[in-house]
C-alpha positions in Angstrom: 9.0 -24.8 12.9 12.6 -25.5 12.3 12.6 -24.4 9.0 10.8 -21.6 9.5 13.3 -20.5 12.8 16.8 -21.7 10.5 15.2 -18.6 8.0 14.1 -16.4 10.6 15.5 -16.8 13.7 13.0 -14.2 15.4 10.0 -13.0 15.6 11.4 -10.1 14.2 12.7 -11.2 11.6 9.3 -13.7 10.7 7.7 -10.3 10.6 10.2 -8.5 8.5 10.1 -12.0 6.1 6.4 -11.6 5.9 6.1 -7.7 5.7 8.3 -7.7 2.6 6.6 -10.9 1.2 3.4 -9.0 1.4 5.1 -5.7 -0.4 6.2 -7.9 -3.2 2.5 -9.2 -4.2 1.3 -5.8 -3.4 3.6 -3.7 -5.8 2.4 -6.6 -8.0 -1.0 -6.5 -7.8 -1.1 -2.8 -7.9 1.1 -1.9 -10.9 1.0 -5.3 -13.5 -1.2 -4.5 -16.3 -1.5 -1.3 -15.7 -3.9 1.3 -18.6 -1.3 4.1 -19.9 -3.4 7.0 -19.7 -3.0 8.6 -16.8 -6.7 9.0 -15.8 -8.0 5.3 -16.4 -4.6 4.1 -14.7 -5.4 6.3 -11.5 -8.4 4.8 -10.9 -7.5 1.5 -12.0 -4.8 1.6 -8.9 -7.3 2.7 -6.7 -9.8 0.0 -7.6 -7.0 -2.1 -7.3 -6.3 -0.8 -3.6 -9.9 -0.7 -2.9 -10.0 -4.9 -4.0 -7.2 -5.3 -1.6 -8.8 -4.0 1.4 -11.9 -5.9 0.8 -10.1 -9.2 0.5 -6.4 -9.0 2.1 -6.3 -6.2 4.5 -10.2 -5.7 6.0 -8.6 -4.3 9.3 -6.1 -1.9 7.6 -2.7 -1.9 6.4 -0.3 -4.8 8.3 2.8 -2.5 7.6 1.1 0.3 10.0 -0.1 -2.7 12.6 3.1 -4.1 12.7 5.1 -0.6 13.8 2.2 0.2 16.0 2.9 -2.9 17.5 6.8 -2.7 18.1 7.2 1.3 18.0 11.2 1.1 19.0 11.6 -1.4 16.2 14.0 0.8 13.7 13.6 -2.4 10.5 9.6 -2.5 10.8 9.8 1.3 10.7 12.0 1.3 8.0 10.2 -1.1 5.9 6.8 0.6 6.4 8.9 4.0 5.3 10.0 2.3 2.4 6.9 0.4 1.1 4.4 3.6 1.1 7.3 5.8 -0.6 7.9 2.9 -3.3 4.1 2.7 -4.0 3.5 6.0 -3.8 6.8 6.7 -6.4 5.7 4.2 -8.9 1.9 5.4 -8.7 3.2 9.0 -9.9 5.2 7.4 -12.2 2.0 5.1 -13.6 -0.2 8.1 -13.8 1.9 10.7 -15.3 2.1 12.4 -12.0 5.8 12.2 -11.1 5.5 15.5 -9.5 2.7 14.5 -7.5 3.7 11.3 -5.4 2.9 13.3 -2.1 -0.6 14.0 -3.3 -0.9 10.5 -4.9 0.1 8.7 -1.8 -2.2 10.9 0.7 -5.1 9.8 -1.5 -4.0 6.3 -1.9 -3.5 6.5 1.9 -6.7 8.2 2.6 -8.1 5.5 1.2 -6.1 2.8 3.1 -7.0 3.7 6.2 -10.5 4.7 5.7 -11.8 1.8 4.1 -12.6 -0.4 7.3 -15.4 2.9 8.2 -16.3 4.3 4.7 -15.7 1.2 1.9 -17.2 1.7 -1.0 -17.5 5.9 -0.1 -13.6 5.7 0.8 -13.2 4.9 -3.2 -15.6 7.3 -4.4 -14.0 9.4 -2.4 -10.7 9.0 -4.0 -11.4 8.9 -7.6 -12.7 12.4 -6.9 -9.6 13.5 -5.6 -7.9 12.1 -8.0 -9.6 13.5 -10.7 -8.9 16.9 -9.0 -5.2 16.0 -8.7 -5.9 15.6 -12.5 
């Protein structure tokens, strides 16, 4: 615990450690390897999302939990600000989209935060809008 406290010295900041841990293996996970056409790559991400709901975030995204959790805190709300506008960016980017990272990140959000109720449909879902988008 000593370590841990010498690196974070709050709570806070333990959070704010782990929140940007967590972005780092995300952006990872998402975007290494990604298919260059813009179609295949689209739904690749969105598998890719839909994989990390089943297996790291079942009860929704920890960047939304932690804000909901401290609303006043200015650095969580930053960082959650920051991590959906960086994925969102780069999936544009990945896809050929670079015009679309609003659209892109309401359907990679859409499917964020209705995977705990729909799974599977969520995805579905979002490869359809996706492939409208396209």
């Amino acid at each position: 615990m000593r370590t841990l406290y010498k690196y974070t010295p709050s709570r806070d900041e333990m959070v704010l450690a782990a929140l940007e841990h967590r972005h780092g293996r995300y952006l990872s996970l998402l975007f290494r390897d990604l298919p260059e056409e813009g179609g295949v790559a689209l739904d690749t991400l969105l598998d890719r999302v839909a994989n990390w709901m089943k297996t790291e975030a079942t009860h929704g995204c920890l960047f939304h939990s932690a804000v909901a959790a401290a609303p006043n805190n200015a650095k969580l709300r930053h960082l959650l600000e920051r991590h959906k506008a960086d994925v969102g960016q780069r999936a544009a980017e990945a896809v050929g989209l670079p015009a679309c990272v609003v659209e892109i990140t309401v359907i990679m959000e859409g499917l964020t935060q209705s995977w705990a109720l729909l799974g599977e449909q969520a995805l579905v879902s979002a490869k359809r809008l996706g492939g409208l988008l396209r």
